[in-house]
N, C-alpha and C positions, 0 to 999 in steps of 0.2 A: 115428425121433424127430425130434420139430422144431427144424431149425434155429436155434439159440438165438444167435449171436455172442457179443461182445462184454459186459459189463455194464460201464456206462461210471458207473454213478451211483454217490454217495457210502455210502449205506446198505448194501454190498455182502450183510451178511445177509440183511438184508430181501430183498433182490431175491432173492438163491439162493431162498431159502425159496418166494416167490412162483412163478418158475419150474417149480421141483421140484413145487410142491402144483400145481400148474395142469395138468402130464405125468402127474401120479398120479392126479389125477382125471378125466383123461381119457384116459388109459389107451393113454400113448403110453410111458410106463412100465410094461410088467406085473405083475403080482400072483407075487409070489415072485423080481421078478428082484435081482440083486445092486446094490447101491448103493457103487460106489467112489467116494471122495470126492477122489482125485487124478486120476480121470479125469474126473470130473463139476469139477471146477475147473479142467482145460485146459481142456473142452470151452467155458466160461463165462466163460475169459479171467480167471482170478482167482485167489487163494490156496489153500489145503486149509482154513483159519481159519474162513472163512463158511460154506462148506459144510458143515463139522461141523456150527456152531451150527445152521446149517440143518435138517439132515439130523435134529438133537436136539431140534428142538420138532416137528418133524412126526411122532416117535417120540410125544411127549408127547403129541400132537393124535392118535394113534393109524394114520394113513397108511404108517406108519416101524415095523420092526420090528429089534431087535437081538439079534445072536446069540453069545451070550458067546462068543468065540474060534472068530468066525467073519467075523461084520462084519454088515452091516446090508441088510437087504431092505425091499421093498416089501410092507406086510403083504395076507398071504393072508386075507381076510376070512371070516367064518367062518357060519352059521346062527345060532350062539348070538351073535356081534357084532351080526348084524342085528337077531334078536327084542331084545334087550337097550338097543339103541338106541331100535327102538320103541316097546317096550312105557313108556321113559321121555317120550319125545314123547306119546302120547297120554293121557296123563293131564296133562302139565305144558298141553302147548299147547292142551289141551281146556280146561284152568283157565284158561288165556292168555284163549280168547278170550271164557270166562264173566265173566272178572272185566273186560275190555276194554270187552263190549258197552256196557254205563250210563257211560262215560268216555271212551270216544273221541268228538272230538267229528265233525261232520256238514263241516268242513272236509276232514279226515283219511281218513272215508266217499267223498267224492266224490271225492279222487285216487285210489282204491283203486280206484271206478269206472271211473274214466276209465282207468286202464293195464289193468283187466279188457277196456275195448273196444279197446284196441289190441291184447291179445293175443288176443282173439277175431279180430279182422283177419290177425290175421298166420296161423290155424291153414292160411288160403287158399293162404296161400302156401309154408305148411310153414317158416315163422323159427320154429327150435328157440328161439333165442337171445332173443326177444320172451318166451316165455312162460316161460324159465326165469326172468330179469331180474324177471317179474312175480309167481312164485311167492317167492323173493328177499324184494320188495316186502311182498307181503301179508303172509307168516306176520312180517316184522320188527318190521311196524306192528301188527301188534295184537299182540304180545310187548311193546312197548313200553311200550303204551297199556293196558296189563296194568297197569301203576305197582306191580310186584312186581320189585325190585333181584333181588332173590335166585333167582325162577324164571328171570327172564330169564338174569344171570350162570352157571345150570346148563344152560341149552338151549346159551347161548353156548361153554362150554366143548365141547359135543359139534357144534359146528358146521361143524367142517371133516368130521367123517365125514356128519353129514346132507346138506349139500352133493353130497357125492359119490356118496351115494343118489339125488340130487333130479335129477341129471347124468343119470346112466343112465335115469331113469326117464323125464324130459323126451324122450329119443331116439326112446321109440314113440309113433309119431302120434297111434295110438288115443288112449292115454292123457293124451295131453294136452289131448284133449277132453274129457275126461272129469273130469279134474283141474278144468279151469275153470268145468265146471257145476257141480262139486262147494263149489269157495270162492265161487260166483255165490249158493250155496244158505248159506254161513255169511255172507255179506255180504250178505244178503236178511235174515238173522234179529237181526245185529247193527243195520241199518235199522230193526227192529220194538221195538229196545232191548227182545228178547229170551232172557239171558244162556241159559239151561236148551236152548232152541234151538238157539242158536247150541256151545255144546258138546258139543252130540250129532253137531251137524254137524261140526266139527270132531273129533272122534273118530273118526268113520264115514270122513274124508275119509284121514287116517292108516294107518287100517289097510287101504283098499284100495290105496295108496300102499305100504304094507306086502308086500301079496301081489304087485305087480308087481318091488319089489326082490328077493323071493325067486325069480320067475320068469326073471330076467335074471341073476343071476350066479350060477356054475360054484361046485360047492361041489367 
């Protein structure tokens, strides 16, 4: 696990929480191990009070599992988690970027380009951390730019486990070429203020995003 020291800031929840989700999704935490909250609070220099609160939205955020009169794990993610997560992402974010294309506007379009050529740049060099930042980027801004509170507020709630999808999957090189020709192909069609396009693409892009989460994690 990584070195964490001290948490010297006032927010002390916050921070735990940040921490913890950061270990869990990158998997310096494993899938099924024990979560003590007295040891996770030496080890962070703090109370057992944060941690709790902690350890209880990440439960709520689905990272966190509890086990009545037992205590609390890192949840084991499951086949039916995964389809379940997705099959909600590609309908919602396929309407994201249907209802986006005729409303975002070509200011918005051209930053979305411009961090696309930087993570095209970076695949040379193998920066994981360029093209996850940029995946991040893209699906946020045309969620946005959706001007739909309510799809956006349901993607939002399921965002700490899509993240943690998006982690694993950013790790194979392949695919991360493959990712970016894929949103090169939905930000080609929202350019043509094409919404029917651009949704298809965006759906197509999901579910092969789909089949490489189920190919990377141990059921």
């Amino acid at each position: 696990m990584t070195k964490v020291g001290l948490i010297e800031h006032t927010n002390l929840s916050e921070k735990a929480y940040e921490i913890l989700r950061n270990q869990i999704i990158n998997q310096e935490l494993k899938s099924g191990e024990r979560l003590l909250d007295d040891k996770l609070a030496s080890s962070f220099g703090i109370s057992r009070t944060p941690v709790r609160e902690a350890l209880t939205r990440l439960s709520n955020e689905g990272l966190v599992e509890v086990i009545p009169r037992s205590g609390m794990y890192v949840k084991k993610l499951t086949k039916k988690d995964v389809q379940e997560i997705y099959e909600i992402r590609v309908v919602l974010e396929a309407l994201a970027a249907k209802k986006a294309t005729p409303l975002i506007s070509d200011n918005d379009l051209n930053k979305i380009s411009k961090f696309l050529e930087e993570a095209k740049l970076s695949l040379n060099k193998d920066e994981e951390e360029t093209c996850l930042r940029f995946d991040v980027i893209f699906h946020n801004t045309i969620l946005k730019n959706s001007q739909n509170e309510r799809l956006y507020s349901i993607i939002n709630k399921l965002n700490t486990l899509i993240h943690t999808f998006r982690v694993r999957v950013s790790r194979v090189g392949k695919r991360r070429g493959e990712a970016l020709k894929e949103h090169e192909i939905i930000l080609r069609a929202m350019k043509e203020r094409n919404p029917e396009k651009a949704k298809r693409a965006m759906r197509e892009h999901i579910k092969k995003s789909m089949s490489y989460v189920f190919s990377d994690l141990e059921f």
